[in-house]
C-alpha positions in Angstrom: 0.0 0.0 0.0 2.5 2.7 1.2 4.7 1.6 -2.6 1.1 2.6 -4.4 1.0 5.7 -2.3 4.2 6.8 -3.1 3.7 5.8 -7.0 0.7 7.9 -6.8 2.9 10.3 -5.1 5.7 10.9 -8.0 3.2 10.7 -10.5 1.1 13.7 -8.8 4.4 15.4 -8.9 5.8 15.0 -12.2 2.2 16.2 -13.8 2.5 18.9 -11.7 5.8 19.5 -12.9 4.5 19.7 -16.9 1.8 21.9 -16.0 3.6 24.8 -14.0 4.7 27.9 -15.6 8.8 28.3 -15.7 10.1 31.5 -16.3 13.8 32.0 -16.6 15.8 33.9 -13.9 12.3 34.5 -12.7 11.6 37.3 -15.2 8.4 39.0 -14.6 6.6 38.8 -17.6 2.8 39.7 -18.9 0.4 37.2 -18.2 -0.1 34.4 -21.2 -3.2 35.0 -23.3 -6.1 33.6 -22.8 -8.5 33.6 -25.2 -10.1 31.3 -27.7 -7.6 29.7 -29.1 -6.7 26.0 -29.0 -3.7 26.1 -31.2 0.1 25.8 -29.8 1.3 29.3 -28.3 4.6 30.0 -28.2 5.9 31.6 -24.8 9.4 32.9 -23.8 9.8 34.6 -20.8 12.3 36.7 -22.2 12.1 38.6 -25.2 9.6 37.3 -28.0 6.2 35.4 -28.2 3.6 34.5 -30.8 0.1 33.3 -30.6 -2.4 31.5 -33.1 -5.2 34.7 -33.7 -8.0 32.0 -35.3 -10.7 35.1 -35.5 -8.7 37.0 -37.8 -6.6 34.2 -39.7 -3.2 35.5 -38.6 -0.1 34.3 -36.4 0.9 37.9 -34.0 4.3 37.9 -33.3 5.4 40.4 -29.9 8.2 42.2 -29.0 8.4 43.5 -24.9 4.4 42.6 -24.8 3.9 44.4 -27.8 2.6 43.5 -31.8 5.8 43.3 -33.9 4.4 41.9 -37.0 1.7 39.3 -38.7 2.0 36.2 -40.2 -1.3 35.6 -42.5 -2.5 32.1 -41.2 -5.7 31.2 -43.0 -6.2 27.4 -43.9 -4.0 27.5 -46.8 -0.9 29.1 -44.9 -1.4 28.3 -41.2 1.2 25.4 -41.5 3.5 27.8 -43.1 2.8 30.5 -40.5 3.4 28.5 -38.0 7.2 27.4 -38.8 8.1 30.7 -39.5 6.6 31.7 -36.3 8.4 29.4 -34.5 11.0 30.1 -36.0 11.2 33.9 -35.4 10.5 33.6 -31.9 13.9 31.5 -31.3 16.0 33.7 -33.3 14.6 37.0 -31.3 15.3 35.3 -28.3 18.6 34.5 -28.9 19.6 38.1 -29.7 23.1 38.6 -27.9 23.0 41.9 -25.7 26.2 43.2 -27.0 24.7 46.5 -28.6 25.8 45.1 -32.5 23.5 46.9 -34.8 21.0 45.0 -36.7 21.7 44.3 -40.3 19.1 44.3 -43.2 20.6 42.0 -46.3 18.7 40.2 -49.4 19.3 36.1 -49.5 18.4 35.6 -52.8 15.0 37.4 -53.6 14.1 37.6 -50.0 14.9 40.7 -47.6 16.0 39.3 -44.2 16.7 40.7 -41.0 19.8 39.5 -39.4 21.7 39.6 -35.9 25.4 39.0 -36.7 25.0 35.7 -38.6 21.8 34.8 -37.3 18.3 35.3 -39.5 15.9 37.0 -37.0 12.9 37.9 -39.8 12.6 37.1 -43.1 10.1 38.8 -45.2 8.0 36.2 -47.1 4.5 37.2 -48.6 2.6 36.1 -45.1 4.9 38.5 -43.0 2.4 42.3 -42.3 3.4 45.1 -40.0 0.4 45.5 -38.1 -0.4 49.3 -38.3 0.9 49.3 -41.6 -0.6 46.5 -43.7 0.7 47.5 -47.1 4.0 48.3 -46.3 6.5 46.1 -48.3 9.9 45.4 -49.3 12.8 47.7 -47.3 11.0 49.8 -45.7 8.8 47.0 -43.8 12.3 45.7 -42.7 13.6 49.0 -41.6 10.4 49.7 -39.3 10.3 46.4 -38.0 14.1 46.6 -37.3 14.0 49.4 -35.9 11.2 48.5 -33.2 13.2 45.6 -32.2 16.2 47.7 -31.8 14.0 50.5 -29.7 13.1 47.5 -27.5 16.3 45.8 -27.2 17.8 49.3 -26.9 20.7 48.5 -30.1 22.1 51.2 -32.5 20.5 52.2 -35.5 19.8 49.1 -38.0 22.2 48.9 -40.8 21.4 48.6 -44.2 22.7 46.7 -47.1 23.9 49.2 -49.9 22.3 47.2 -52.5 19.4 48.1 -50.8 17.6 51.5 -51.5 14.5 52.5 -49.1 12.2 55.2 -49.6 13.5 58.2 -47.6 10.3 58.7 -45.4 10.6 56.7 -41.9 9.3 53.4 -42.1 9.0 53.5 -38.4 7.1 56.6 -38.6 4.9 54.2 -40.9 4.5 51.5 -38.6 3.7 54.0 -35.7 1.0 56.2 -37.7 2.0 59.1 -39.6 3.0 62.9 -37.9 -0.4 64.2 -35.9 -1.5 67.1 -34.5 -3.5 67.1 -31.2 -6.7 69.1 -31.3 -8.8 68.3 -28.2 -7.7 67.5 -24.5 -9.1 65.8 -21.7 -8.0 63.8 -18.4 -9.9 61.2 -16.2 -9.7 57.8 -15.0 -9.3 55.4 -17.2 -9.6 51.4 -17.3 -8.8 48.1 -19.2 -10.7 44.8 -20.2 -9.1 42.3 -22.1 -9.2 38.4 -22.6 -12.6 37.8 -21.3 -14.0 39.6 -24.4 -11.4 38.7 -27.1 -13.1 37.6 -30.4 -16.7 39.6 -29.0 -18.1 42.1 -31.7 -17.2 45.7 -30.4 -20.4 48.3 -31.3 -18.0 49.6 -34.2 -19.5 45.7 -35.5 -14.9 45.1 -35.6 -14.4 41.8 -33.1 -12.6 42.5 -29.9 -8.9 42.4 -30.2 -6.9 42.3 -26.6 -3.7 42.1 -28.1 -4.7 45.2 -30.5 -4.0 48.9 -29.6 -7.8 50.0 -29.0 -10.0 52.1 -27.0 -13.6 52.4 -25.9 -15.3 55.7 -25.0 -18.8 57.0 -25.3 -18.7 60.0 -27.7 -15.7 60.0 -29.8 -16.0 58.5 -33.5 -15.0 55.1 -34.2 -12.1 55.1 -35.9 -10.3 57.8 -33.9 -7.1 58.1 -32.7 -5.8 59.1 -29.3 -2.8 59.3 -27.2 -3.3 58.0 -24.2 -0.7 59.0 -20.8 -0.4 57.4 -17.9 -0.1 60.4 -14.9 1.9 58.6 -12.9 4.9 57.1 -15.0 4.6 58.9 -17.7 4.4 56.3 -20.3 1.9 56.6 -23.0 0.2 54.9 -26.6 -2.1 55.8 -29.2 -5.1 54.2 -29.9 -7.8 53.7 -32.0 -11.5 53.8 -30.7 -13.5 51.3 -31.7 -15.8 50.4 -29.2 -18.4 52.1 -26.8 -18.4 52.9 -22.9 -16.8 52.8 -20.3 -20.0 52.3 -18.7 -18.5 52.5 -14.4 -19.0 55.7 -13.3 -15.9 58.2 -12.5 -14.3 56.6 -15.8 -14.0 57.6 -19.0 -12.3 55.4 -21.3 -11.5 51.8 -21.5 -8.4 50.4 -23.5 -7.2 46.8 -24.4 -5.2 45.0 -22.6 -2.1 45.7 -24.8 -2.2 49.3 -24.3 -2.8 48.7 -20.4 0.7 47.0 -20.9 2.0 49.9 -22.4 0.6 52.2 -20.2 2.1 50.0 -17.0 -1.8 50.1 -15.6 -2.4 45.9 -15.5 -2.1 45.2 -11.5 -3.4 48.8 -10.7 -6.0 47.9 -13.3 -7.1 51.7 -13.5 -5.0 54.9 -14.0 -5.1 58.5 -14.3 -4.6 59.4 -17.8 -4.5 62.6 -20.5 -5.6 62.2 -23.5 -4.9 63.8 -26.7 -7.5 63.7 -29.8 -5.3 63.4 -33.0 -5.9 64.4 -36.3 -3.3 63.9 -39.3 -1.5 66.4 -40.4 
């Protein structure tokens, strides 16, 4: 009896043992996403994650907790999405901290991003920058390089000289172009997130957690604000697309990825300006 017992007993602990979350060096990271999706997610505690997006047919690919880039994943290219995404997580991970400059080269007829010999992106049909959909060719390396070198805090990305991109900034294009503010406002501000994900918003767009969105009462969907956290300072600029909040003393509610941004996830409410933009 005690041998079954302490059968039972190893067993108990080696399921235990697959099911609880490691994190290296016990980084504190965001929480994993939970939403409805039932295929593999990819988690690092470090750097660089991806997750299966089923509602709108595409693999996301983060960067520090936030949308780096898209892989297009509908039945005919999940497969392929997910290799690629696998593959891109790894390589991001494995970025050495020793403040080289990232390199963007052509192997063959396909632009790549590179870390000293190492292939972080490369830029097949299915790869999309997520605020700039139809950016292509140099420039959608240049932005995406030059995000992961603002998170990883590297030098300016280098450039092949065969190489020729457009002289506007593609990172300019990946973070929405110059704006001006023209209306100002501050209150108290909150976040929803994964228990929603997928839902229809009353813009009739489904619910996005991982997207940089908003909800407020009044304001026109399709509007984009800078939002500012009072008490660290940190801020991002999002798009309304969705109505309320609907608890009084509050007056706007934004995804979970801008909570990231804005540091506002435990506190779960902040203090916040906000700046009504138009484009220049």
């Amino acid at each position: 009896m005690q041998g079954k017992l302490f059968q039972l007993g190893l067993t108990a602990t080696f399921l235990l043992t697959l099911i609880a979350p490691v994190h290296a060096n016990d980084i504190p990271i965001p929480a994993p996403i939970i939403s409805l999706v039932d295929n593999p997610v990819l988690d690092s505690p470090i750097l660089s994650r991806s997750y299966v997006d089923h509602s709108n047919e595409r693999v996301v690919i983060y960067v520090r907790g936030l949308p780096l880039l898209y892989l297009k994943a509908n039945e005919a290219h999940l497969d392929a999405a997910l290799l690629q995404a696998k593959a891109t997580v790894l390589a991001l991970n494995a970025v050495p901290q020793n403040q080289q400059p990232l390199q963007i080269t052509q192997d063959l007829d396909t632009i790549v991003i590179q870390s000293a010999d190492q292939t972080l992106i490369r830029l097949t049909p299915l790869v999309q920058a997520p605020l700039a959909p139809d950016l292509q060719g140099v420039n959608l390396a240049l932005g995406l390089a030059q995000q992961i070198s603002k998170a990883l805090d590297l030098p300016k990305p280098l450039i092949n000289e065969r190489l020729q991109p457009k002289p506007a900034s593609a990172l300019a294009a990946l973070n929405s172009v110059v704006e001006r503010v023209i209306q100002k406002f501050s209150g108290r501000a909150s976040w929803y997130g994964n228990e929603f994900h997928g839902r229809p918003t009353a813009s009739g767009a489904r619910f996005d957690a991982q997207a940089l969105t908003a909800a407020h009462r009044t304001l026109p969907f399709g509007t984009k604000i800078r939002v500012t956290n009072l008490s660290n300072g940190q801020n991002v600029v999002v798009k309304v697309n969705d109505r309320g909040p609907f608890s009084p003393g509050r007056i706007l509610d934004v995804s979970r990825a801008a909570a990231q941004v804005l540091g506002m996830i435990r506190s779960g409410t902040a203090n916040v300006k906000i700046e009504v933009l138009k484009k220049k």
